[in-house]
C-alpha positions, 0 to 999 in steps of 0.5 A: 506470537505464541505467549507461552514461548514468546516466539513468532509464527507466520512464513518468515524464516529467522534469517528474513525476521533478521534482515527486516529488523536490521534494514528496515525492510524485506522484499518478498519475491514472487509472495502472489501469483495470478489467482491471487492478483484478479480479485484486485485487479477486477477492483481496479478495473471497477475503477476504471470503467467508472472513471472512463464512463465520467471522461466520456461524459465530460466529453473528454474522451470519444472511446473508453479502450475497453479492449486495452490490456489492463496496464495500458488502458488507464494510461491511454484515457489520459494520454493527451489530457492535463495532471489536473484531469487525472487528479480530479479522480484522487492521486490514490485511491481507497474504494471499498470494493470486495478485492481489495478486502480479499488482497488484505486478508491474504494469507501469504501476507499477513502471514509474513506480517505475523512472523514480525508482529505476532498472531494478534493484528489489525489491518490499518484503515490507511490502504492506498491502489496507486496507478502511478500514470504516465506524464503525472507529476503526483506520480512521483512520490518525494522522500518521506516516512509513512509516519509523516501521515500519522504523527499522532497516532499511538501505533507502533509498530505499523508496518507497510506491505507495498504490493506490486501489481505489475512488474515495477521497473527503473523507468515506470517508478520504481520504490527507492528506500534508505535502508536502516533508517527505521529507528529515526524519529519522525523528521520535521517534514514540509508539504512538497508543491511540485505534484499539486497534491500535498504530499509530505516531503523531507529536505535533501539535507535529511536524506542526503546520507543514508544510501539509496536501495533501489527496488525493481520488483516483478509483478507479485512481490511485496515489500514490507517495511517499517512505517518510519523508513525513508523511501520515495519513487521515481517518476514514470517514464514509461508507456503504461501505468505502475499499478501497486497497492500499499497495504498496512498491519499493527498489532491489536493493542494498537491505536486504530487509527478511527480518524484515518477510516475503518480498518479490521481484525484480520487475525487473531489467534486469541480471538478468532470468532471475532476476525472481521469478514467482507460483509463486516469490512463493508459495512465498516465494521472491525470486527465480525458481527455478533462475534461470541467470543468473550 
């Protein structure tokens, strides 16, 4: 935010700055294109291997597809095995590996984040990869708010960047969200029991009148939306897995969430010296080490 006029900067145009601030979300079609999307994806590929290496030991798989193509390959290693196996690996997962950091300090995005926050912000230790597998109940994500995960944290506002890393379809999982159901207060949620992982749920009766937006997206696209807005997905269905990454951003003057993990300045017009590189980010620092600027 440029303090001398009050007025934002980034990539959004005003007409997209109205729309988030009215829905309570923006779908960014096509923001990244496939030299942004191969450092995450080596990192997930990272992951795989390692997880494909513990199956074969546990003498739980015989061949670790290595020449599968990335969607299928992790779909394949647990075709016939149980939830349980799956979930020993985490529903989510949050791995310090060098391409994550480099999808979170991605220009294209926070550029669009800094058109609704301002130039000042910090990117929030909550980031979650998500392979949503199919055949895997915790794939299938109920209704709820993001805010549900932080309910006591003192930042407002935080602002979800959900990144699609394959095409996101009706039938693998698709998000669904109730547009203008940002302003609520954080509903009195339960912990859901279906997927046996514990992910905070709303009631029927909470969701039931608000409309549903479904959002079938191609590879690349971000949605961003505000963390008290309603959303869920679907289960999937299909034959390969839904691979998305959700990403978070809050201004500066915000609670850092230090519970959650280590997040890092990622930009700051005020004080550039001090944005956070990856030798910062691994070591689990927020901000660039001996920075100078006061």
């Amino acid at each position: 935010m440029d303090m001398t006029t009050g007025h934002f900067g980034g990539s959004l145009t005003e007409e997209q700055r109205n729309f988030y601030n009215t829905e309570g979300y923006l779908v960014l079609e096509d923001l990244l294109n496939e030299e942004d999307m191969i450092a995450p994806k080596e990192a997930m590929q990272m992951k795989v291997d390692a997880i494909a290496d513990d199956l074969a030991v546990a003498g739980l798989i015989t061949d670790k597809l290595e020449g599968r193509p990335f969607p299928y390959r992790l779909a394949e290693l647990f075709r016939g095995l149980t939830a349980e196996d799956f979930l020993k690996f985490g529903r989510s997962w949050r791995d310090r590996l060098p391409g994550y950091f480099h999808l979170m300090s991605n220009p294209k995005i926070v550029d669009a984040v800094e058109s609704l926050i301002g130039g000042e912000i910090f990117s929030n230790p909550v980031y979650n990869v998500r392979p949503k597998v199919p055949g895997v109940a915790a794939g299938a994500v109920p209704w709820h708010q993001d805010k549900s995960y932080w309910p006591d944290a003192n930042a407002n506002p935080v602002i979800t960047v959900w990144v699609s890393i394959v095409d996101a379809t009706l039938e693998n999982g698709c998000l669904h969200l109730k547009p203008k159901t940002q302003h609520s207060r954080v509903l009195d949620w339960h912990q859901e029991t279906y997927t046996g992982t514990g992910y905070t749920a709303l009631h029927d009766h909470q969701v039931r009148p608000h409309k549903t937006v479904a959002l079938p997206v191609k590879a690349g696209t971000a949605i961003l939306f505000n963390d008290r807005l309603l959303h869920m997905s679907t289960p999937n269905l299909s034959d390969h897995v839904r691979w998305s990454v959700d990403l978070r951003y809050q201004p500066t003057d915000q609670d850092s969430m230090p519970q959650h993990g280590a997040g890092f300045l990622v930009r700051s017009h005020q004080f550039p010296d001090r944005v956070a590189t990856l030798e910062d980010w691994m070591a689990r620092r927020v901000e660039r080490e001996n920075a100078t600027s006061a």
